[in-house]
Residue frames as a rotation matrix with the C-alpha (Angstrom) as fourth column:
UNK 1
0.328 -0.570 -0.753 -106.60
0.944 0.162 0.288 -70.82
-0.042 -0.805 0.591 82.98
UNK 2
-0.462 -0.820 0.339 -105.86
0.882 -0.465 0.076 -67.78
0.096 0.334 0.938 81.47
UNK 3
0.059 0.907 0.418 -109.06
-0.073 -0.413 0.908 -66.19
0.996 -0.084 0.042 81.94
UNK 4
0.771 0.254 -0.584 -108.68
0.561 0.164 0.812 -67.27
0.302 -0.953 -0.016 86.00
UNK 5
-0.024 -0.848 -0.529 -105.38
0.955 -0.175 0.238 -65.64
-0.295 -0.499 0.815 86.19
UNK 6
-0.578 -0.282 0.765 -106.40
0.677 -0.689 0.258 -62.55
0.455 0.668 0.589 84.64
UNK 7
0.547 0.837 0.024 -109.73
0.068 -0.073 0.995 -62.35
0.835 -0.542 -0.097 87.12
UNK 8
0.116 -0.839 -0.531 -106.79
0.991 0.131 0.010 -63.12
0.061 -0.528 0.847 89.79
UNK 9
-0.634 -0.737 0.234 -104.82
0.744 -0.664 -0.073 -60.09
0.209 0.128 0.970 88.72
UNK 10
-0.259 0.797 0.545 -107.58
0.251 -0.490 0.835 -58.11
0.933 0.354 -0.073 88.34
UNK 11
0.714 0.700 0.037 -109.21
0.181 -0.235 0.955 -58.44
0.677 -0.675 -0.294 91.88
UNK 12
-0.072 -0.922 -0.381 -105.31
0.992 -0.107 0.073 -58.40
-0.108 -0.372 0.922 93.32
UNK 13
-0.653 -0.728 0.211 -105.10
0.743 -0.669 -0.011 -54.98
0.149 0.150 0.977 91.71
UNK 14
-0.024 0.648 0.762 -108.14
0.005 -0.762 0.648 -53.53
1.000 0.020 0.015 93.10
UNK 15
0.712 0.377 -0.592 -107.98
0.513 0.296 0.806 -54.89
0.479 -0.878 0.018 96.06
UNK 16
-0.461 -0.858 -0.226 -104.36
0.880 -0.410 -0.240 -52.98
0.113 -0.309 0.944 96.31
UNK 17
-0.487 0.232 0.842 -105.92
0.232 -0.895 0.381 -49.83
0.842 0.381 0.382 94.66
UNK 18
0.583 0.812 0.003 -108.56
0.082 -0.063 0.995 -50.04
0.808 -0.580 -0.103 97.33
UNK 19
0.451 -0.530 -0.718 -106.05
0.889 0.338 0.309 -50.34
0.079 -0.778 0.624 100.38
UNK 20
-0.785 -0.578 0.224 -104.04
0.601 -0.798 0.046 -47.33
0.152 0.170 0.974 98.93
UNK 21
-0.242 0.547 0.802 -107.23
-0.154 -0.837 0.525 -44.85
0.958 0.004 0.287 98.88
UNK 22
0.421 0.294 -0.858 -107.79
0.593 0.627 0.506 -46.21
0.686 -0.722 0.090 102.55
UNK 23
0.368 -0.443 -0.817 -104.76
0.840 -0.219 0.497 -45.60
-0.400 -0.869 0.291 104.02
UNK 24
-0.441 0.026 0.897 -105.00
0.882 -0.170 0.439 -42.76
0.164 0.985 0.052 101.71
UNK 25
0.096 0.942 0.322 -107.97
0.146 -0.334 0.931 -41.56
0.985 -0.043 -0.169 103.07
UNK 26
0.737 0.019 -0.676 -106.95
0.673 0.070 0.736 -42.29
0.061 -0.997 0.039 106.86
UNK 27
-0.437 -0.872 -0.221 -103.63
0.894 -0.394 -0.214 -39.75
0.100 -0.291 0.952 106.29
UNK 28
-0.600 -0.252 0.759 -105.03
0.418 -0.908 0.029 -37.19
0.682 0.334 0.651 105.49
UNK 29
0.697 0.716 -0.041 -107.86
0.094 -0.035 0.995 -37.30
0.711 -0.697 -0.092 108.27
UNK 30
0.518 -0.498 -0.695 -104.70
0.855 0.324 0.405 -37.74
0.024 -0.804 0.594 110.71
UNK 31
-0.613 -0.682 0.399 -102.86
0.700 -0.703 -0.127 -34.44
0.367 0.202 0.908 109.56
UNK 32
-0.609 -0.087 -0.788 -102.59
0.619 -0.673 -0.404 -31.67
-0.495 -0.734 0.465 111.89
UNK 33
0.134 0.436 0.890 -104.62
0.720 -0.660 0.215 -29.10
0.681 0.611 -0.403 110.75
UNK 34
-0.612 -0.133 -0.779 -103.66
0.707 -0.532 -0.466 -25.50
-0.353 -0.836 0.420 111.78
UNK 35
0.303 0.948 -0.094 -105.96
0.881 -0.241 0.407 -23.03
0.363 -0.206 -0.909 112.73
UNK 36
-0.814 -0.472 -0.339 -105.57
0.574 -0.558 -0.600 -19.64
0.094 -0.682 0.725 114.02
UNK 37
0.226 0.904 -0.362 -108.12
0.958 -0.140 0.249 -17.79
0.175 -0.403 -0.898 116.12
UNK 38
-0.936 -0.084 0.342 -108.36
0.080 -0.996 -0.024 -14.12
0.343 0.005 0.939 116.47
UNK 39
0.037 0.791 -0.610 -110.78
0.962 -0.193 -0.193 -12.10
-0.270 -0.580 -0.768 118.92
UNK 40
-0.506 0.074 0.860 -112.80
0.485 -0.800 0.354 -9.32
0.714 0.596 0.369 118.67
UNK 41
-0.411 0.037 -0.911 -112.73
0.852 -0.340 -0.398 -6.83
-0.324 -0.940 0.108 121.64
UNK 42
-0.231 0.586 0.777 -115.27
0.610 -0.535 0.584 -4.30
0.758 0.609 -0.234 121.47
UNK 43
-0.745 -0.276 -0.607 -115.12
0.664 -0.396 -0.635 -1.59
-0.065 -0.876 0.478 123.67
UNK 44
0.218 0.454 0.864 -118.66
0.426 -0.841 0.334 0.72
0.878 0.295 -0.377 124.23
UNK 45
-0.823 -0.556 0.120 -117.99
0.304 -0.608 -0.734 3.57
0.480 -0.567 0.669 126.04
UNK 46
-0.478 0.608 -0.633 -120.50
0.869 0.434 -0.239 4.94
0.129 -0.664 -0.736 128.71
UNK 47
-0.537 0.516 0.667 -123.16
0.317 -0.609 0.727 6.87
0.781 0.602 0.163 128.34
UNK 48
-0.397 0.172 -0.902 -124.85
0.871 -0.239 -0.429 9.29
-0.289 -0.956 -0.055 130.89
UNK 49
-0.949 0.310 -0.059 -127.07
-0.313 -0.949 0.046 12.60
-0.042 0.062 0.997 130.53
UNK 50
-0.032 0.907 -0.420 -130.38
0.807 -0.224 -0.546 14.09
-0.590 -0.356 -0.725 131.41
UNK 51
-0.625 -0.007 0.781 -132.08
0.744 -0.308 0.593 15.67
0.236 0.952 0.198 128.75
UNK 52
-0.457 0.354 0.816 -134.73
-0.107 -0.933 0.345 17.64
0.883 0.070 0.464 131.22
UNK 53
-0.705 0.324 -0.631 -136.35
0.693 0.503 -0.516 18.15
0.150 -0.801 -0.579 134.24
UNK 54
-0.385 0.533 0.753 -139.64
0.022 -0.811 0.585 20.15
0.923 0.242 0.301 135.81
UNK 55
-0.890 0.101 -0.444 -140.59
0.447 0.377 -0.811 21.11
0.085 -0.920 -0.381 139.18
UNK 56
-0.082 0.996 0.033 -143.22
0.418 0.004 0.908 21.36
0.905 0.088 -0.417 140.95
UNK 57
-0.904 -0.210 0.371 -143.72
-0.226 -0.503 -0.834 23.88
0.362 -0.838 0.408 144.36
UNK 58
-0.389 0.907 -0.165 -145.71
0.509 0.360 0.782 23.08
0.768 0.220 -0.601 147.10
UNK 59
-0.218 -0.328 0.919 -144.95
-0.186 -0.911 -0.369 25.99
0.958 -0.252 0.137 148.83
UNK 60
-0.834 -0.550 -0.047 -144.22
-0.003 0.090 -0.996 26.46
0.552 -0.830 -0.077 152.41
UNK 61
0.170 0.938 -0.304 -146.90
0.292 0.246 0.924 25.32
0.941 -0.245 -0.232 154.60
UNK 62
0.621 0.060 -0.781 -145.88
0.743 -0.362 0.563 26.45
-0.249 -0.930 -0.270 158.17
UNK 63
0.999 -0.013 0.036 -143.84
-0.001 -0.949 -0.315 29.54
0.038 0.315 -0.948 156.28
UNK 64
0.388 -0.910 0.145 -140.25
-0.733 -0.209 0.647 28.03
-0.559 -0.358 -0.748 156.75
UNK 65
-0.511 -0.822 0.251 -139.89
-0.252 0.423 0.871 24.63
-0.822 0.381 -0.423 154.96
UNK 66
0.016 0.539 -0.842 -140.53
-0.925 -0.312 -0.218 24.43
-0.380 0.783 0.493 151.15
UNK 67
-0.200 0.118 0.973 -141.95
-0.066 0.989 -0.133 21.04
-0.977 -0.091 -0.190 149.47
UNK 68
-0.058 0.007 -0.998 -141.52
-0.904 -0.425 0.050 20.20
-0.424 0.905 0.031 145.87
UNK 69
0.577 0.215 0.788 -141.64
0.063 0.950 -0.306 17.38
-0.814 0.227 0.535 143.00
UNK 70
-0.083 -0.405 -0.911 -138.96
-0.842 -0.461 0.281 17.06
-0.534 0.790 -0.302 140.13
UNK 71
0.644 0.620 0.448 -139.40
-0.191 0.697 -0.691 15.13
-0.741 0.359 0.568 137.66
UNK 72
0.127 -0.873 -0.472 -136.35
-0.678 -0.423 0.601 14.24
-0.724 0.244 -0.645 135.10
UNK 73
0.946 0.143 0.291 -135.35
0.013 0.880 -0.474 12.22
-0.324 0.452 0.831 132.39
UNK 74
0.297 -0.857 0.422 -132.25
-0.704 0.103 0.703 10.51
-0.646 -0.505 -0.572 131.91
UNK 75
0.843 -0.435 -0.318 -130.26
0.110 0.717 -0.688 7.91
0.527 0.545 0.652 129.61
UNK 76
0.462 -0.803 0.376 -127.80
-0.869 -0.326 0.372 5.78
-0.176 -0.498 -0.849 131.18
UNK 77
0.977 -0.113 -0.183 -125.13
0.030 0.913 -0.406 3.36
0.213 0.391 0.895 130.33
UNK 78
0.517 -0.787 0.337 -122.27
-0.788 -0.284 0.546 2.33
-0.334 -0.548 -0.767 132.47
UNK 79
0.166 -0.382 -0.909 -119.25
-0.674 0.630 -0.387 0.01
0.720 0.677 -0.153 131.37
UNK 80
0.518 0.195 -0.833 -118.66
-0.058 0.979 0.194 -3.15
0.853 -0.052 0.519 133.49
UNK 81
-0.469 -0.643 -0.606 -115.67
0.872 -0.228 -0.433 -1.58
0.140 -0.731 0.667 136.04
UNK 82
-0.826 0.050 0.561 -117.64
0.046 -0.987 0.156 1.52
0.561 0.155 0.813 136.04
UNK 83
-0.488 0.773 -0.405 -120.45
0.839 0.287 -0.463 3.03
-0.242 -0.566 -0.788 137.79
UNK 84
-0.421 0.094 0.902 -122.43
0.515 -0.794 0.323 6.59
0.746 0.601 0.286 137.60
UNK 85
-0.606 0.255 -0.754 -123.80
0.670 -0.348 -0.656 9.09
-0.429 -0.902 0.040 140.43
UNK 86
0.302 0.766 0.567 -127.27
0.684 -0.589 0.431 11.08
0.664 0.258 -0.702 139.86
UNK 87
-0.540 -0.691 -0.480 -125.97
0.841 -0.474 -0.263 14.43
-0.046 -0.545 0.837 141.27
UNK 88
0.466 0.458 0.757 -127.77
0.661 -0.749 0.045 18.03
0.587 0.479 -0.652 141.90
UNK 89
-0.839 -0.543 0.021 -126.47
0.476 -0.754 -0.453 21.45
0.261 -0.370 0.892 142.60
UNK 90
0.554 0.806 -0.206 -128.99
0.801 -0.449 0.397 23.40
0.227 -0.385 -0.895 144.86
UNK 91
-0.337 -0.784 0.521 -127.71
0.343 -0.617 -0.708 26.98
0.877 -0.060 0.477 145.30
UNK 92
0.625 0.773 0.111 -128.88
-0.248 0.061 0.967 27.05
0.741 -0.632 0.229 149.11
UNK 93
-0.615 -0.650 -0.448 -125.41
0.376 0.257 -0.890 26.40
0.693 -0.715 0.086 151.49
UNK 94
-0.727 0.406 0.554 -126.73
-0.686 -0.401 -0.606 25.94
-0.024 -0.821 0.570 154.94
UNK 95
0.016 0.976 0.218 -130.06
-0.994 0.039 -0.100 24.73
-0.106 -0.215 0.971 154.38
UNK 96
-0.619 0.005 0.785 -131.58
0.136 0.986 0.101 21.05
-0.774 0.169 -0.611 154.74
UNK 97
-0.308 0.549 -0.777 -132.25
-0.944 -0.073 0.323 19.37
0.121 0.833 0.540 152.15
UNK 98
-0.383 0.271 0.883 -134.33
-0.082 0.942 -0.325 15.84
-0.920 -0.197 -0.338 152.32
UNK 99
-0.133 0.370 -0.920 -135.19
-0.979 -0.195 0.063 13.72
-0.156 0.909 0.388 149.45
UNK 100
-0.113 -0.016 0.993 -136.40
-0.122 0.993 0.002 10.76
-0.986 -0.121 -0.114 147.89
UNK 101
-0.602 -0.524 -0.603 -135.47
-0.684 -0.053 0.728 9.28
-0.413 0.850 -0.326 144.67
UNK 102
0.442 0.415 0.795 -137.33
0.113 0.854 -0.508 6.81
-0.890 0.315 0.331 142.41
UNK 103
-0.457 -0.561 -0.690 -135.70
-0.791 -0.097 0.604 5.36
-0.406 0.822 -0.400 139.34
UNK 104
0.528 0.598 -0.603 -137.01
-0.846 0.429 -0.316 2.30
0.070 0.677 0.732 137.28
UNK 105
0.544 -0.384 -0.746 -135.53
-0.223 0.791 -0.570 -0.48
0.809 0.476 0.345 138.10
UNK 106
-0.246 -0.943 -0.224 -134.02
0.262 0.158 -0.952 0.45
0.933 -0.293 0.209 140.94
UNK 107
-0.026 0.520 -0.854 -134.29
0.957 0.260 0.129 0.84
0.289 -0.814 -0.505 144.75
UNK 108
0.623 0.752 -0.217 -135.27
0.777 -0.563 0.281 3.75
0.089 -0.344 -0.935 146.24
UNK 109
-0.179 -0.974 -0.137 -133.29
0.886 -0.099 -0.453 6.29
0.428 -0.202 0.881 147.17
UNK 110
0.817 0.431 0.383 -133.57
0.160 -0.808 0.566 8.65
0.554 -0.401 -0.730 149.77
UNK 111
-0.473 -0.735 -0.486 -131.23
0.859 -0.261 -0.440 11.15
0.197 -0.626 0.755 152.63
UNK 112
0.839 0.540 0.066 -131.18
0.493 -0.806 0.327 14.21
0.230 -0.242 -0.943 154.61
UNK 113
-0.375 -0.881 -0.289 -128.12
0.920 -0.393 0.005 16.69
-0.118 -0.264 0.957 154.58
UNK 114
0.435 -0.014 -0.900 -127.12
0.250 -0.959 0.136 20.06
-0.865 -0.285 -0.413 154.91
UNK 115
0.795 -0.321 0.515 -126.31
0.602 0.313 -0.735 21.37
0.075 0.894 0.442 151.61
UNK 116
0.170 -0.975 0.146 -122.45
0.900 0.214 0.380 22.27
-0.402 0.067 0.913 151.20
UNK 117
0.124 -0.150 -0.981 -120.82
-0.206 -0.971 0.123 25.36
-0.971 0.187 -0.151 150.05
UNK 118
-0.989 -0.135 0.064 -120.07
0.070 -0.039 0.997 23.61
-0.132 0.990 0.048 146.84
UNK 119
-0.153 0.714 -0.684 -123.60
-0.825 -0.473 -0.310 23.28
-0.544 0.517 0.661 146.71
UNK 120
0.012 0.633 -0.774 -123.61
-0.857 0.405 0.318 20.10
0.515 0.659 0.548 144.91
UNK 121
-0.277 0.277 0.920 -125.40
-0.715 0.580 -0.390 16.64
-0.642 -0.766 0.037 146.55
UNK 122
-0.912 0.063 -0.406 -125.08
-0.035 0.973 0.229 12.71
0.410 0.223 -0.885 145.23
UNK 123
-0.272 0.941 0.201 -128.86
-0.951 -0.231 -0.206 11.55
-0.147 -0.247 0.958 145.18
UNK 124
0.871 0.286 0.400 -128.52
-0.304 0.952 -0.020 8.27
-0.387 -0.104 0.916 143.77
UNK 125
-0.428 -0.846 0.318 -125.65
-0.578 0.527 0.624 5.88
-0.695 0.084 -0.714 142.94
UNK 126
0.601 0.370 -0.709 -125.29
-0.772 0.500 -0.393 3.40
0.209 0.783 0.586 139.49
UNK 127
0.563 -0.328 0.759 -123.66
0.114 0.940 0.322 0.05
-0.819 -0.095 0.566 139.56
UNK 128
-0.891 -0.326 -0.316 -121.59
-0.392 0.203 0.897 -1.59
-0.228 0.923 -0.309 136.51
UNK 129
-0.899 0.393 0.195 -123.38
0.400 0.551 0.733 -2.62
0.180 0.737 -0.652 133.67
UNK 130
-0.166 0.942 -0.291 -126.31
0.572 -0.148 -0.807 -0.51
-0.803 -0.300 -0.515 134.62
UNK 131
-0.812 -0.148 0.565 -128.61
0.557 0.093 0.825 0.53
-0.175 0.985 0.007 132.07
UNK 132
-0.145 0.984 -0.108 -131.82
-0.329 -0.151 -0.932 2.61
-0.933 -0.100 0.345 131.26
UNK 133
0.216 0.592 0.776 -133.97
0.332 0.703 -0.629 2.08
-0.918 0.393 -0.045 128.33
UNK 134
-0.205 -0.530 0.823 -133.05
0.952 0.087 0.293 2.60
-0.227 0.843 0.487 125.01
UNK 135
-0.121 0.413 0.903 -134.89
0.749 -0.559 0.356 5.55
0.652 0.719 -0.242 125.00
UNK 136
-0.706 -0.289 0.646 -134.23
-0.201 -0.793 -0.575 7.11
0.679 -0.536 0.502 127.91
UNK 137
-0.119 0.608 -0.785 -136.20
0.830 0.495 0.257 6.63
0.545 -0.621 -0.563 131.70
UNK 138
0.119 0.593 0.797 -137.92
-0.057 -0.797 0.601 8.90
0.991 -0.117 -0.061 133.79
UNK 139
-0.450 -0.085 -0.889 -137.27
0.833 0.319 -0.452 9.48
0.322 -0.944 -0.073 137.51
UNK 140
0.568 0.459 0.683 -138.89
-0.318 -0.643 0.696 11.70
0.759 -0.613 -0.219 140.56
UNK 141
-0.479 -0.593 -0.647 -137.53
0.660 0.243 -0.711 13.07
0.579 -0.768 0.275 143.24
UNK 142
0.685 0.534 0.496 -139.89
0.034 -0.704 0.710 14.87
0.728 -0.469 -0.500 146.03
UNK 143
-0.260 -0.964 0.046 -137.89
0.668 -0.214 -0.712 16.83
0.697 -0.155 0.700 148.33
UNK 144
0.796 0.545 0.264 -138.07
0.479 -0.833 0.276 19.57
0.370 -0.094 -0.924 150.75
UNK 145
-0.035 -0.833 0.552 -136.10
0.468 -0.501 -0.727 22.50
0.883 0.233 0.408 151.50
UNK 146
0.814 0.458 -0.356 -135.96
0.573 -0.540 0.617 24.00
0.090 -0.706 -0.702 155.34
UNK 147
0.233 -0.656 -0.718 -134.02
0.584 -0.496 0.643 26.78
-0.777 -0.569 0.267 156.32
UNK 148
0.580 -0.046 0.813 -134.01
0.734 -0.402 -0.547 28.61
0.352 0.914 -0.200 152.10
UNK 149
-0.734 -0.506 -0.452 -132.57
0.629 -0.758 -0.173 31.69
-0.255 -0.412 0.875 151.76
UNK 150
-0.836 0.530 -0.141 -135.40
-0.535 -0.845 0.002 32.66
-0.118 0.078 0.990 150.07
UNK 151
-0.039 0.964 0.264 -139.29
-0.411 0.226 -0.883 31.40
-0.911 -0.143 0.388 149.58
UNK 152
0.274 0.306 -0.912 -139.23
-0.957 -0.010 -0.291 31.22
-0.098 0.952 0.290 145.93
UNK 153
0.967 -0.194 0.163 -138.57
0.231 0.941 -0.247 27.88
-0.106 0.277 0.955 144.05
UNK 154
0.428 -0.904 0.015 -135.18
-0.086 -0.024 0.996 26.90
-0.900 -0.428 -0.088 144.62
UNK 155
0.447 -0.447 -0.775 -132.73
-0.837 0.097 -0.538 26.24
0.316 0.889 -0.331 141.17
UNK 156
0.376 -0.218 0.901 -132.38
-0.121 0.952 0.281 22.38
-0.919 -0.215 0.331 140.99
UNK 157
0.247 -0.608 -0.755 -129.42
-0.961 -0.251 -0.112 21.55
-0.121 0.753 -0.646 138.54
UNK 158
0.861 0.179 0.475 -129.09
-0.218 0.976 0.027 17.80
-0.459 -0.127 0.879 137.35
UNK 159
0.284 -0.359 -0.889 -126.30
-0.851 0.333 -0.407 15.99
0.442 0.872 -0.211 135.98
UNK 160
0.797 0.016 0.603 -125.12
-0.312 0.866 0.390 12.58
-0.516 -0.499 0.696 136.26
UNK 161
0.325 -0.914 -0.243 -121.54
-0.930 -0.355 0.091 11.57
-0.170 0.197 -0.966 135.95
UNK 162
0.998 -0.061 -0.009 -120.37
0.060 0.997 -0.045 8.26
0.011 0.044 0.999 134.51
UNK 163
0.305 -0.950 0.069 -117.01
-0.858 -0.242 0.454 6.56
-0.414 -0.198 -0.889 135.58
């Protein structure tokens, strides 16, 4: 009898023990756990420049308007609210200038104006988040020039302005 009441006790006190690591086990799963979160805001800044360019004259065929080919190269990177404008200075006030652009990636881009006394003329437009290639992209722009002050190849000045 003593032996049954000891076997008793026995499975009594495990069966507690057991209950206690349970509800043991279930607090601590139930406790809040805090957390704190923290962001990282990287900011790259935009990037924009033409490293050369080279024309090409195909001199004046009826003796008044001059045809050419430039050729340029260019890394760009604009930030998300931002954009960038492919810009040359032509010293030439007065005179038309027509052109068409080609960029990689992008649509054409072409006009005809008189060039300004400043002298300097928006050829192509960038979006946000536009990009060339890590290594830099290559555009052409064929053009012509009527009304010069002089025959010779004009001075075609690139830069491109990120905002």
């Amino acid at each position: 009898m003593a032996d049954e009441r000891n076997v008793v006790e026995f499975r009594h006190t495990l069966v507690k023990r057991w209950l206690r690591g349970l509800v043991l086990l279930l607090s601590v799963t139930t406790m809040p756990v805090h957390t704190q979160q923290s962001r990282l805001q990287l900011r790259v800044p935009p990037e924009c420049s033409i490293t050369g360019s080279t024309s090409m004259l195909s001199g004046p065929a009826d003796g008044e308007v001059l045809t050419g080919a430039t050729t340029f190269s260019y890394k760009l990177r604009t930030s998300g609210g931002g954009g960038a404008s492919l810009q040359l200075k032509l010293a030439q006030p007065g005179a038309q200038f027509s052109y068409v652009v080609r960029l990689p990636g992008a649509a054409e881009s072409s006009g005809s104006q008189t060039i300004p006394e400043s002298s300097t003329i928006t050829v192509a437009q960038f979006g946000s988040n536009a990009h060339s290639a890590k290594q830099g992209d290559t555009g052409t722009m064929n053009w012509s020039l009527k009304g010069a002050a002089n025959s010779g190849m004009p001075e075609i000045a690139f830069t491109i302005r990120c905002n």
